[in-house]
Each structure stands twice: as structure tokens, then as C-alpha cells.
C-alpha positions in Angstrom: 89.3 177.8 162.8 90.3 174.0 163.3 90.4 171.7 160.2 87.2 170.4 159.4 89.0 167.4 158.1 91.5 166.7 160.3 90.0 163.9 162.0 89.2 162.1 158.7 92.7 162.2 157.6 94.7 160.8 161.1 93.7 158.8 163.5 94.4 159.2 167.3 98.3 158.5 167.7 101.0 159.2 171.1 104.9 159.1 171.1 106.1 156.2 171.7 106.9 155.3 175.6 110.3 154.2 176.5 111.2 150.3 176.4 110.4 148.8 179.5 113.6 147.5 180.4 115.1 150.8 179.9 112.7 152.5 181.8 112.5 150.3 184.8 115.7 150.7 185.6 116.4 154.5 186.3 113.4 157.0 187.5 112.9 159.3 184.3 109.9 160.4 182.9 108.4 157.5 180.6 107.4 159.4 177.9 109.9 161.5 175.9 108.4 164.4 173.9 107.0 164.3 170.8 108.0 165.6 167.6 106.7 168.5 165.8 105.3 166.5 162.8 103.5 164.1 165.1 101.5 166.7 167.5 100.7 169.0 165.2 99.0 166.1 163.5 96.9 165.4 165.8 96.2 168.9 167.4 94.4 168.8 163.7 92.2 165.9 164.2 90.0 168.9 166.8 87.3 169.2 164.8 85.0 172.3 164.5 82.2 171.0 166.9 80.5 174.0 167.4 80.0 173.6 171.3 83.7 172.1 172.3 82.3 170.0 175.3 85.9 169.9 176.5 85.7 173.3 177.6 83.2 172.3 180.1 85.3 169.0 181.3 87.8 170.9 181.9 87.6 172.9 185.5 89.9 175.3 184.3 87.9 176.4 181.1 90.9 175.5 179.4 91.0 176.8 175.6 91.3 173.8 173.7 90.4 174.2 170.5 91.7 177.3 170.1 95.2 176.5 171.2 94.6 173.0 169.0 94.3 174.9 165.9 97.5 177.3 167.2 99.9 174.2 167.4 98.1 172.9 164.2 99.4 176.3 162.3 102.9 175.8 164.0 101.7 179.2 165.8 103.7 177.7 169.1 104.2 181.0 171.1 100.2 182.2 170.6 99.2 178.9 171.7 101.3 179.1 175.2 100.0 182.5 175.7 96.2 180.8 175.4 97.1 177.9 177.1 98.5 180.0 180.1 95.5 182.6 180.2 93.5 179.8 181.9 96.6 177.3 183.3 99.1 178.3 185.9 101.2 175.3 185.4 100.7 173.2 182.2 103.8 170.8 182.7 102.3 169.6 185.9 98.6 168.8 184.3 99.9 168.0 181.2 102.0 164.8 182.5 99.2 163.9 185.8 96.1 164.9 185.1 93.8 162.1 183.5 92.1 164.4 181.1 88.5 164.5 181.6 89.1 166.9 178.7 89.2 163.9 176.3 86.2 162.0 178.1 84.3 165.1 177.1 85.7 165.6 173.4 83.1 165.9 171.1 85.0 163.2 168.8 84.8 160.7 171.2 81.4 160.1 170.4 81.9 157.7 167.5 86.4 158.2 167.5 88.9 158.2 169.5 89.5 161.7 171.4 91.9 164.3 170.7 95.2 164.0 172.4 94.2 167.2 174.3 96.6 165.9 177.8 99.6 165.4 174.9 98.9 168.5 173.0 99.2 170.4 176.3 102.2 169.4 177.6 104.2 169.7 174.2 103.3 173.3 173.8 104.7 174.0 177.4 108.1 172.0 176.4 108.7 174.0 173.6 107.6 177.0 175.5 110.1 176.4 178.1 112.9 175.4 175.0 112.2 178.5 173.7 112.1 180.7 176.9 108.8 181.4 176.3 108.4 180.8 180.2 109.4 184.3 181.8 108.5 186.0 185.1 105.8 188.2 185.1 106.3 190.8 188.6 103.7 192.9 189.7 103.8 196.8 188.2 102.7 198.0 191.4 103.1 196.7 194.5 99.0 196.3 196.8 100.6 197.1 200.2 98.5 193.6 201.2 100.5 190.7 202.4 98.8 187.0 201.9 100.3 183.6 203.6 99.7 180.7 201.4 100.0 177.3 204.0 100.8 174.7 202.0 103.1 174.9 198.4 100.9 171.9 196.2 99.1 173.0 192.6 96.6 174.9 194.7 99.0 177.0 196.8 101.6 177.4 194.0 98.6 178.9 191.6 96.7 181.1 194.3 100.5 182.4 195.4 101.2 182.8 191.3 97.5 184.7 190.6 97.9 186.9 193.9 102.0 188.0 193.5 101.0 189.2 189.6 98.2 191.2 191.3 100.8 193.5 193.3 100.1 191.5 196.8 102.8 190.0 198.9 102.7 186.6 199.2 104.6 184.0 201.9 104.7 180.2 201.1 104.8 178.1 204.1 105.4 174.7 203.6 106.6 172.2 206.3 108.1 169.7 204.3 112.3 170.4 203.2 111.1 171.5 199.7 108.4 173.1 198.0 105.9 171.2 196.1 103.6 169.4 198.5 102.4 166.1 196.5 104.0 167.0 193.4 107.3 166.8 195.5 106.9 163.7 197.5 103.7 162.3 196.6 104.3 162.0 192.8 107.1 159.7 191.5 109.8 161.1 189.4 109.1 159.0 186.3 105.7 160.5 186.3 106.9 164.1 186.9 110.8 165.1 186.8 111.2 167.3 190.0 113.1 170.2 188.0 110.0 171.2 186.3 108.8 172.3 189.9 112.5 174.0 190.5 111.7 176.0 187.5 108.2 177.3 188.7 109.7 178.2 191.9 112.5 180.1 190.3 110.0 181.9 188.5 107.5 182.6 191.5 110.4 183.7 193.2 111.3 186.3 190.8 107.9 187.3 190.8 107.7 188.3 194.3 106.4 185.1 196.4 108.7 184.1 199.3 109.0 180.4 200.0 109.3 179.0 203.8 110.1 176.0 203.8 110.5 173.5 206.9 107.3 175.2 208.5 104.8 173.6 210.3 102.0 176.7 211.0 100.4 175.7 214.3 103.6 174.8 215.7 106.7 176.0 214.0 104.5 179.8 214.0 100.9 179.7 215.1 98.3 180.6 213.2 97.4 183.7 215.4 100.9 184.9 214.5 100.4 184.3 211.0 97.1 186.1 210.7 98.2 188.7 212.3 100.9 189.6 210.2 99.1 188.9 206.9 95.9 190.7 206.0 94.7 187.0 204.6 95.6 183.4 204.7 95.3 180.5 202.1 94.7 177.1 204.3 95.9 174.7 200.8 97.1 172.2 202.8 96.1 169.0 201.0 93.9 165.7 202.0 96.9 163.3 202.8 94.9 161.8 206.1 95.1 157.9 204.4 92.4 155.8 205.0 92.8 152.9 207.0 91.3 149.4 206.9 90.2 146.9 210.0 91.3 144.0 208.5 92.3 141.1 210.4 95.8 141.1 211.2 96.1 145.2 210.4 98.6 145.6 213.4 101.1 143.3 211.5 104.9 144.8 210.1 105.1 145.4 207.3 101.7 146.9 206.5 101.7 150.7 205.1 99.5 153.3 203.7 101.0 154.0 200.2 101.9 157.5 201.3 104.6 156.4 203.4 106.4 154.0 200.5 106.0 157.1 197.8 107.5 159.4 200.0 110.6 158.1 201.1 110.9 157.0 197.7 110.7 159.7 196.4 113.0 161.6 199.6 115.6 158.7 198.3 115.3 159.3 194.7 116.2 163.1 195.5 119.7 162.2 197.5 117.6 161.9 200.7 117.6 158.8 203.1 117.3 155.7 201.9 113.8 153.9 201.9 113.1 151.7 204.7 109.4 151.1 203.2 111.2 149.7 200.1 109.9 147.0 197.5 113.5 145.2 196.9 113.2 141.5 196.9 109.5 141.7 198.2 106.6 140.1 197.4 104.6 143.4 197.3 100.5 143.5 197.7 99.0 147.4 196.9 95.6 146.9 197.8 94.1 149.6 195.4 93.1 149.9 192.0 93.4 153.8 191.4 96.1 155.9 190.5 98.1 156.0 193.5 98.5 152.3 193.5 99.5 152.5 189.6 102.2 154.9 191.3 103.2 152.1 194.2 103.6 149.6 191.0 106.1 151.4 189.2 107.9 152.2 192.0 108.0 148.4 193.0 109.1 147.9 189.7 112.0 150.7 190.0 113.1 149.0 193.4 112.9 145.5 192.3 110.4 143.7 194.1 110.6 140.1 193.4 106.4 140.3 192.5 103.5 142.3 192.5 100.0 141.6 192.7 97.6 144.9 192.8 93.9 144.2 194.0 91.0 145.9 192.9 87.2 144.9 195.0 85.7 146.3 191.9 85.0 143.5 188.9 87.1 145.0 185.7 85.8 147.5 183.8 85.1 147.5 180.0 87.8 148.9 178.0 85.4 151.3 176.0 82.7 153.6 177.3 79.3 151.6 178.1 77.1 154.4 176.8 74.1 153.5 179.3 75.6 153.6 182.1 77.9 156.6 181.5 76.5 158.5 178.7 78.8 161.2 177.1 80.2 163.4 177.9 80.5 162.1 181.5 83.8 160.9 182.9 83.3 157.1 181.8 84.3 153.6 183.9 86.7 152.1 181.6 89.4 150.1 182.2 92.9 152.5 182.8 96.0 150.9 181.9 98.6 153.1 183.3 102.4 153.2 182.2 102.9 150.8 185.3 101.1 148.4 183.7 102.9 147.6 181.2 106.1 147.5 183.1 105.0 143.9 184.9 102.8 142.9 187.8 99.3 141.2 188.7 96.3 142.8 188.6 93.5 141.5 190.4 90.4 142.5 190.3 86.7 141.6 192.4 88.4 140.6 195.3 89.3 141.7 198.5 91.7 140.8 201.4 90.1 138.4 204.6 93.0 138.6 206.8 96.8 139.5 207.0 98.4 136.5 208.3 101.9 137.2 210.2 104.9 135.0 210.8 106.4 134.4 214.3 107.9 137.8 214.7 104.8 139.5 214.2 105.4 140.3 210.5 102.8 140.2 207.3 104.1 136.8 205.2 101.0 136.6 203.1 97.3 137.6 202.7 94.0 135.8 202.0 92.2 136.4 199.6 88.1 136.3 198.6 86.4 137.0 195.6 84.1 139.7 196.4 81.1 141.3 194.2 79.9 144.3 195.4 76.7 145.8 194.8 75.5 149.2 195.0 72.5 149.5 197.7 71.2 153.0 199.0 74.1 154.3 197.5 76.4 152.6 199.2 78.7 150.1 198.0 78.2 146.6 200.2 80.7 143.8 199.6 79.6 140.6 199.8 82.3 137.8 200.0 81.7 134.5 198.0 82.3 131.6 199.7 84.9 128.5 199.0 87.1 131.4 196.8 89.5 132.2 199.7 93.5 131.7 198.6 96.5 132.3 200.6 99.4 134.7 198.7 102.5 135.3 199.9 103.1 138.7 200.9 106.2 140.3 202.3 104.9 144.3 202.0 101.1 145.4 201.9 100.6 148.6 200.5 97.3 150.6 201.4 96.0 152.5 198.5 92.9 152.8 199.2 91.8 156.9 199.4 92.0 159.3 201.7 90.0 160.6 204.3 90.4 164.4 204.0 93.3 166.8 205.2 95.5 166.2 208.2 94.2 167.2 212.0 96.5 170.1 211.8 97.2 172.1 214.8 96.5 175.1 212.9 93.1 174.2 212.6 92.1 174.5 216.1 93.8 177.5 216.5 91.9 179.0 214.0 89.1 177.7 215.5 87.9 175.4 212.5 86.5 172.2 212.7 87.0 169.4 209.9 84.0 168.0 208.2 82.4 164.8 208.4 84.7 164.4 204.8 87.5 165.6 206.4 87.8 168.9 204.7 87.6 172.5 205.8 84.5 173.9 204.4 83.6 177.6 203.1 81.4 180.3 202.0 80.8 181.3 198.0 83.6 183.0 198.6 85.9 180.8 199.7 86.3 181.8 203.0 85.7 179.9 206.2 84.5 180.6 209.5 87.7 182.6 210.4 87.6 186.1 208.9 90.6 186.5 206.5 90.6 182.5 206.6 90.5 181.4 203.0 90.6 177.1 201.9 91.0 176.1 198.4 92.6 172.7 196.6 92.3 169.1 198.2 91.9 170.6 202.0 88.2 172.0 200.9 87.2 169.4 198.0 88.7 166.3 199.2 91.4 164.3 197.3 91.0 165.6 194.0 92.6 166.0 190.3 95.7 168.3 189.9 93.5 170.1 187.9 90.9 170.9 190.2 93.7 171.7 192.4 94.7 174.6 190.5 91.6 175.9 189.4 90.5 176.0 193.2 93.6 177.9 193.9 93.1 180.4 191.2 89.6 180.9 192.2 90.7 181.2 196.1 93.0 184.1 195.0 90.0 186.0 193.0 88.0 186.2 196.5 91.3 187.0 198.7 91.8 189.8 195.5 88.4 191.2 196.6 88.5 190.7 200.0 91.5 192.8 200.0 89.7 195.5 198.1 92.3 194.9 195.0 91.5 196.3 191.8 90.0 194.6 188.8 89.1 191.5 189.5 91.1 187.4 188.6 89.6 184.9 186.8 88.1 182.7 188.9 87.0 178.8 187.2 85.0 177.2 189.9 83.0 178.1 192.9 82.7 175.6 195.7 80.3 173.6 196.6 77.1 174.9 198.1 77.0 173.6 201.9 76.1 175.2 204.6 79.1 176.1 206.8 77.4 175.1 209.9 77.7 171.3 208.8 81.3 171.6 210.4 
């Protein structure tokens, strides 16, 4: 039972974040981990709510106030074993996702949440420390054999869920490494690439096979595939950017974030060197969300001369405006990020008129407009306000403004599946789509998402491929897609 008292004695506290200009200057993770003392404290400030509301925030069902009161007894090894009955892979939520865990807690009504995202991640440090993080092989092999395509959160958990089931499972990934946005999406002071390594290592000892470098529609085609698996995951990811029609678009010197993350990221990890790089720029990310915050710090990390990150959205409030988003629903609140706080301008209610180019037909500087937008049949319509336009110099523009649903993959039309008008690959209640044996889960079905909806679509995809395959038992499965017709492909 959690201490009824908890959250009258200690208020809502994090470790500290590492200086700035310590930080700034290599790629490590910003925060280092707590101590004992610190996070036991505040895994007692969970109170005993009677309905923990973070249960349902959570799409994993994640057990929080049970494995709260665990850490809060100093019972470390019960509380990885809880936390892992429900999460694949801890370390990678516990240092990305935003928590909507927290939005929901039942303290945050008139307090400051638990430090649920915190809590999480410190049990799966010390469970790692403590080599509480061990393979778990199948007793008995199915005599099934599953291809995952596509090694992110989703992939990586249905390939985890299905291998401890007794089925074979092949990884196909077409990048050099496995990972899929974790690897090269996700920069390195968010999320230290050995903590992937070490999940690998231990998928690999658990049976999954890893093939890395291939592209399934043209490296092997998907009729090949299917026919030498008796299912296949499509857990591909939404990294199709969106684009914008601008003025002045076709300019150098204009990307979609994806491609300055990446090579970052490919450069941070002894790869090539960036060519998309920030050094000695004046850097524009046109984006408010969290893969701009990710372009800032990495702007920061290459030494950009300034930044300036635009937002067409006025700022939000820094606490929870309880008419318009009532608890427990995910609130609009102003998120500083770790970037933040590491230099920059950020700009918000405005929105770019035109790229303007120099003579050799590359971007020197944007103008800019105020901007209000208002929400009319549910759409959002921007409306510029005149005599507010200003000219900033710009040397790099960074596009970080969503995505528009998973790649036009070749595999696709050999499987004969259409995308969506989202730009997703749709399904049944069962996860599988229009191709028999065809199974989509993670940010290729539901769109750019959270890591944890991520995983808990993957762990769900492998409870239907589990039945479909006529496996015994059954897996926990959190979610169940949405229900849409799968004619609306």
C-alpha cells in the first residue's frame, strides 16, 4: 500500500540536469541518475487514490502505483519484475516518453504529479546495475517463423513478446543498425545508443535474428518474405515528413528535420560527417514540438552561431487551464525541454511568408508574420496580421513540422496494400490488414505517435500474430486499434 502521507511530507523534486556548458559540449545523456535517497522519496509522494487514473494514461497499463510503493520500500528487484510485466523496454520510455502518466496522476489535481517518467527509468538503471536484465528464451520452440520489418519500439517489443512465446522471429531493418528512430531519429543526449546494444544483445540470446541493411520490397520482396514466414509484422514507422509550399521552398539549404537528426546522429556514431550541420549557422526549425526541441540541442551540440525556433501557435500557459483541458486529459501547457535551457529563441504565433535566397540560389533569411490561428470546423486557419512582417537572417531552415504517415514503401504494393488518406496502413480488430498473414502495428498503423504507444501496439500486434498462429495461451495485449473500416484504404 503506498504512503498515505507521502505527498504531505515532499514535494515534487528531479536530479539535477548537467551544467549547460558541460553538456553542450559533448552528446551524453543530460540527466545523470538519481540517487537512492532522492527517488524513493518521491516514489512515496503516490498516494493511495483509490482509482490510479495513471493506469489509464498510460497505453501500456503500466503498474504504477504498485511498483511506486516497491521502490518506496527499497524492494528494487519486485518493482522491475512489475514494471516489466507490462513494459518491454523501460529505458527507452523512461528517458522519451512525455508521460501522460503524470497528466493523468491523481495528485495533479491540486499538486504537482508524481515523478512516474523518473521513477521508471531509475528502477531499470539499477536493474541493469544489478543484472536484473537477463534473457528469457523460449522453453519450447512453436515451429512458426514471424518476420518483423522494421526494428523501432514496436518491432523490437512484438519480436521480444513473440520469441518468449517459442516462435521464430527475423528482424529486417534497412538501415546499418537496429533501432529504427531510436537509432537515428533520437539524439544521443536524449538516449545513449548502448542502451539499444543491450536490448539487442538480449533479443538476440533470446532467439530473434537481426537483418540489418534490408530494404523488403527491394533487397527481398515481400512475396519472398511471406512465403517463408507463416506471418509478417509491417512496423515500419511514419517518417514520410511533411512538407510546406512556402515561397522560396526550392531554396538550399532548406531541410526536413529528419535529414539534420540523422546524419547527426550517423556522425555522432563514427559515421560520416554531417553535411546538414548547424556549425556557424544561423539556424530557423520551424516547429514547436518535440522534434524541433531535438534540432535545438543538436544546433547547440554543433555550434550554430543562433537559433530561433517558431511556433504558429500563441504560447501556452505554463499550468493546466482546467476548462479547456479538464483532468485527467493530456493538458496544453507550455513544455520547456532540456534544449531550452541550453540557449536559443523561441518564437511563438508566427509563421514564415517567404524564404528569401541569395544569388546562388541559397536560403539567407526568412520573413516573418505574426499569425493567430483560429479553430474553424475543426480546422486550424491561420490568418496573417498585417504590418508585422520582419526579415531574419537565416543560413539553415529546419522543417519540423509532423509527418505525413509511413514511407511509399515498395513492399506495400507488393503486398497489395494501399496507404490511407493519413498515410498509414490500416487493419482489422485484429491487427491484421488486407493481406492474410499481413500484420501493422506502431507509427505505420497509428501515425506518428509516442514511444509508448509504440510499444504497446507492438505487444498487442504479437498477441493477434500469437493467435493467428494457433499458439497457446494467449499475450497481453494493451490496446486495440482504431475502429475503421478497412475499405477506407
Amino acid at each position: 500500500m503506498p504512503d498515505p502521507n507521502g505527498f504531505l511530507r515532499y514535494g515534487r523534486r528531479m536530479p539535477a540536469r548537467r551544467p549547460v556548458p558541460v553538456r553542450i559540449m559533448d552528446w551524453r545523456e543530460v540527466y545523470p541518475s538519481a540517487d537512492d535517497e532522492l527517488i524513493r522519496e518521491q516514489a512515496g509522494r503516490c498516494m493511495d487514490c483509490g482509482v490510479p487514473f495513471c493506469h489509464e494514461g498510460c497505453p501500456l497499463g503500466n503498474r504504477i502505483p504498485d511498483w511506486n510503493d516497491l521502490v518506496r520500500t527499497g524492494s528494487w528487484s519486485a518493482a522491475i519484475q512489475s514494471l516489466h510485466s507490462t513494459n518491454n523496454f523501460p529505458e527507452f520510455t523512461g528517458r522519451l516518453c512525455p508521460a501522460p502518466c503524470e497528466a493523468s496522476c491523481v495528485l495533479a489535481i491540486g499538486d504537482d504529479a508524481v515523478t512516474i517518467k523518473q521513477v521508471e527509468v531509475e528502477i531499470i538503471n539499477r536493474a541493469y546495475a544489478n543484472g536484473k536484465v537477463r534473457p528469457e528464451p523460449a522453453a519450447t520452440p512453436s515451429g512458426k517463423a514471424v518476420a518483423v520489418v522494421g526494428s523501432g519500439p514496436a518491432g523490437l517489443a512484438a519480436a521480444q513478446q513473440l520469441a518468449r512465446a517459442g516462435h521464430q522471429v527475423t528482424v529486417y531493418e534497412r538501415d546499418d543498425a537496429v533501432g529504427g528512430l531510436l537509432r537515428y531519429g533520437i539524439p544521443d543526449f536524449k538516449l545513449e545508443k548502448h542502451h539499444i546494444e543491450a536490448r539487442v544483445e538480449q533479443l538476440t540470446a533470446e532467439g530473434v535474428r537481426f537483418r540489418t541493411g534490408v530494404n523488403v520490397g527491394v533487397d527481398v520482396s515481400a512475396a519472398q518474405l511471406r512465403a517463408e514466414h507463416d506471418a509478417v509484422l509491417l512496423a515500419t514507422g511514419a517518417l514520410a515528413g511533411r512538407q510546406t509550399d512556402t515561397p522560396g521552398r526550392e531554396l538550399a539549404g532548406i531541410h526536413q528535420a529528419m535529414e539534420h537528426l540523422v546524419q547527426a546522429n550517423v556522425e555522432v556514431a563514427g559515421g560520416a560527417a554531417a553535411t546538414v550541420t548547424a556549425a556557424g549557422k544561423h539556424v530557423i526549425i520551424i516547429g514547436g514540438g518535440d522534434t524541433g526541441a531535438d534540432c535545438l540541442g543538436v544546433a547547440h551540440r554543433q555550434g550554430a552561431a543562433s537559433v530561433t525556433q517558431l511556433d504558429r501557435y500563441p504560447e501556452p500557459p505554463q499550468a493546466r487551464d482546467a476548462e479547456r483541458d479538464p483532468w485527467p486529459t493530456w493538458p496544453w501547457i507550455l513544455r520547456n525541454y532540456a534544449a531550452h535551457e541550453e540557449g536559443g529563441d523561441r518564437v511563438f504565433a508566427v509563421a514564415v511568408q517567404r524564404f528569401v535566397g541569395d544569388d546562388a540560389g541559397h536560403v539567407k533569411a526568412i520573413v516573418l508574420v505574426d499569425v493567430v490561428v483560429e479553430r474553424i470546423e475543426g480546422r486550424g486557419v491561420v490568418s496573417e496580421l498585417a504590418g508585422t512582417e520582419r526579415e531574419i537572417p537565416a543560413d539553415l531552415v529546419l522543417l519540423a513540422i509532423g509527418f505525413e504517415g509511413t514511407d511509399a514503401l515498395t513492399a506495400l504494393e507488393q503486398l497489395g496494400l494501399a496507404r490511407s488518406r493519413r498515410g498509414t496502413v490500416e487493419c482489422g480488430a485484429d491487427w491484421q490488414t488486407e493481406a492474410d498473414g499481413v500484420f501493422v502495428a506502431g507509427d505505420a498503423h497509428k501515425g506518428a505517435s509516442l514511444i509508448v504507444w509504440a510499444i504497446a501496439e507492438g505487444r498487442s500486434a504479437a498477441a493477434a500474430i500469437h493467435s493467428y498462429l494457433g499458439g497457446a495461451g494467449s499475450l497481453p495485449a494493451p490496446v486495440r486499434p482504431a475502429s475503421r473500416p478497412l475499405a477506407s484504404v
